[in-house]
C-alpha positions in Angstrom: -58.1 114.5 122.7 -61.3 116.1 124.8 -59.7 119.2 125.9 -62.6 120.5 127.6 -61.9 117.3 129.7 -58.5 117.2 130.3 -56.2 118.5 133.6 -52.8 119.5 133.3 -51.1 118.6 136.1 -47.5 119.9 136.0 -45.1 118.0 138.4 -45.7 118.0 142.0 -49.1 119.5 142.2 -52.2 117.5 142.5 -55.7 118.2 141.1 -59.2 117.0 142.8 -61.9 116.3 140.5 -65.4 115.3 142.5 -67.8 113.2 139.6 -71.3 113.3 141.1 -73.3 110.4 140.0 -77.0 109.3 141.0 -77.0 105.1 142.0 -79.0 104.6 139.3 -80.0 106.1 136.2 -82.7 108.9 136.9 -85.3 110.7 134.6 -84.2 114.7 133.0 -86.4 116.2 134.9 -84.9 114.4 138.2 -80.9 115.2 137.0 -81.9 118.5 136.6 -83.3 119.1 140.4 -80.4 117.2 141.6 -78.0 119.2 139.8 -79.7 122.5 141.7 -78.5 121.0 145.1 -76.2 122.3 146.6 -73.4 119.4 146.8 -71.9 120.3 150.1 -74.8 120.4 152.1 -76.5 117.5 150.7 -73.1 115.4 151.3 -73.6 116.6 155.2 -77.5 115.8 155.2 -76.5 112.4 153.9 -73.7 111.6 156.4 -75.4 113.0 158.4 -78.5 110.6 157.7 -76.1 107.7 157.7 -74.6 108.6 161.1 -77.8 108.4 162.7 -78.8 105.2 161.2 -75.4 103.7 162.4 -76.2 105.6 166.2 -79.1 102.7 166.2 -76.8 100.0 166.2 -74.6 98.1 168.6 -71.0 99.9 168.2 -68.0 98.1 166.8 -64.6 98.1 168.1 -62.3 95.5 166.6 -58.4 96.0 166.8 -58.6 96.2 163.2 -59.5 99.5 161.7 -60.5 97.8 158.2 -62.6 95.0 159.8 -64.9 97.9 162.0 -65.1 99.8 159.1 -66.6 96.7 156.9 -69.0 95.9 159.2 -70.4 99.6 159.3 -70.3 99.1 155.4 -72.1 95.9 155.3 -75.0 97.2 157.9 -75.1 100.2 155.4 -75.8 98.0 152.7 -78.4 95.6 154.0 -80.0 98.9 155.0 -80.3 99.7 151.8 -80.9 96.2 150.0 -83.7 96.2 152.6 -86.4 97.6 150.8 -89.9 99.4 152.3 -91.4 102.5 153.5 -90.8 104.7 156.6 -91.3 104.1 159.6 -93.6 101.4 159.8 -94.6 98.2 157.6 -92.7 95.6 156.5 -89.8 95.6 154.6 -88.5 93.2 152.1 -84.5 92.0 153.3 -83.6 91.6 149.7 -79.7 90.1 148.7 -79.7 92.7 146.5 -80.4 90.0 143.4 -83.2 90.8 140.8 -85.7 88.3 142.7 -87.7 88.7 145.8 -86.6 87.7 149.3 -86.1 84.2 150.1 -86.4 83.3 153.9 -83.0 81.3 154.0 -80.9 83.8 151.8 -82.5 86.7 154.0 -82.5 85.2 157.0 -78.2 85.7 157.9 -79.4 89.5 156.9 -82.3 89.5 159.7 -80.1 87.8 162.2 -77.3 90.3 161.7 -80.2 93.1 162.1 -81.2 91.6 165.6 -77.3 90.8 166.5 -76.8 94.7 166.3 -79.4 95.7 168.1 -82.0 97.1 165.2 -85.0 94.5 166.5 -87.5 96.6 164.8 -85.5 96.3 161.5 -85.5 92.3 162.1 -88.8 92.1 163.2 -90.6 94.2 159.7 -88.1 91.9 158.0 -89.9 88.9 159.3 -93.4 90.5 158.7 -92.6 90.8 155.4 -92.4 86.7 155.2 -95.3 86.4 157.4 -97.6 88.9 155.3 -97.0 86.4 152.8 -98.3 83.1 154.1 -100.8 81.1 152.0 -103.9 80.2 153.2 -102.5 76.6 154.2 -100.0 78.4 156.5 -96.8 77.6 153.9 -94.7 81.0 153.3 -93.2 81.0 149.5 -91.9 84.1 148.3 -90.2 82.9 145.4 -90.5 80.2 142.3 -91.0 76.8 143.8 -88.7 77.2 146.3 -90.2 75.5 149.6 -87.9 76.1 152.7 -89.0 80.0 153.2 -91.4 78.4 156.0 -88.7 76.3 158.1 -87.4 80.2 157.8 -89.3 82.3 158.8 -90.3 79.7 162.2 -86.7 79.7 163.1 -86.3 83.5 162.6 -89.0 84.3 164.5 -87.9 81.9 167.4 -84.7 83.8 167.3 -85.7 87.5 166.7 -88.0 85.9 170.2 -85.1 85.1 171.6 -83.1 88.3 171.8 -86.0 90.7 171.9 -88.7 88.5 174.3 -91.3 90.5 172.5 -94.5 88.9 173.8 -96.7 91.9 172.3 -95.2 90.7 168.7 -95.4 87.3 169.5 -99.2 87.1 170.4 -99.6 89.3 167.0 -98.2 86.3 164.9 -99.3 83.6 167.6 -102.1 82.3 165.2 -100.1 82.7 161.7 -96.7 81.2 163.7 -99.4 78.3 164.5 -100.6 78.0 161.0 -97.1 77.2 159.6 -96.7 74.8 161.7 
């Protein structure tokens, strides 16, 4: 019915049909620079982007093809769900839901961070919990929830743990002492 849409595709030959779509929806004035790129070169920049990220991690090598290539998916994607600025700062390790962070739904996301080698991705995940402790010392990031401080202690014991970051650790000391 849309002809302007439609490829004939007579038997035995195939047609390729790329559809270019932003993640999310994006004002004109944004479609309209995006659709000046050039889509060959930005599709290099961004694996190219993505490769280095994925140079920063441990490497993966699992006899199953499909396994290696889920966990490079799922690093990719709490990467992204992981939200903040550049270089520096903390960053909130978000499950991708509509709310804030909660330390015990973020805190498998941190541990997988430090598990893979990308300590200073853990450790501005962590800060982001810590540069929101009450006055009292209780971290709550979310509704009434109250386990984000038994969190956040046990996270930073950990991201300890692998890293022995005693420069980070006498940065914290006092607010680490608070929540407790």
């Amino acid at each position: 019915p849309n002809q302007e849409m439609a490829v004939l595709v007579k038997p035995g030959n195939s047609a390729v049909l790329d559809i270019i779509l932003p993640h999310t929806p994006v004002s004109e004035e944004r479609a309209a620079a995006l659709q000046k790129k050039d889509f060959e070169q930005t599709r290099v920049e961004c694996r190219d982007f993505w490769k280095d990220k994925l140079a920063l991690a441990a490497k993966f090598c699992v006899p199953e093809k499909r396994i290696e290539e889920m966990l490079r998916a799922g690093l990719f994607h709490l990467d992204i769900t992981t939200y903040g600025l550049e270089p520096e700062g903390s960053v909130a390790p978000s499950v991708g839901q509509l709310y804030a962070p909660i330390g015990s739904e973020s805190a498998p996301i941190i541990m997988f961070f430090d598990s893979v080698g990308l300590h200073e991705l853990a450790k501005r995940s962590i800060q982001y919990f810590i540069d929101r402790q009450r006055e009292n010392g209780f971290i709550q990031t979310f509704d009434t929830y109250m386990l984000e401080t038994g969190s956040v202690l046990w996270l930073v014991g950990e991201h300890y743990r692998y890293t022995r970051d005693k420069a980070w650790i006498y940065e914290i000391k006092d607010k680490v002492i608070k929540s407790c």
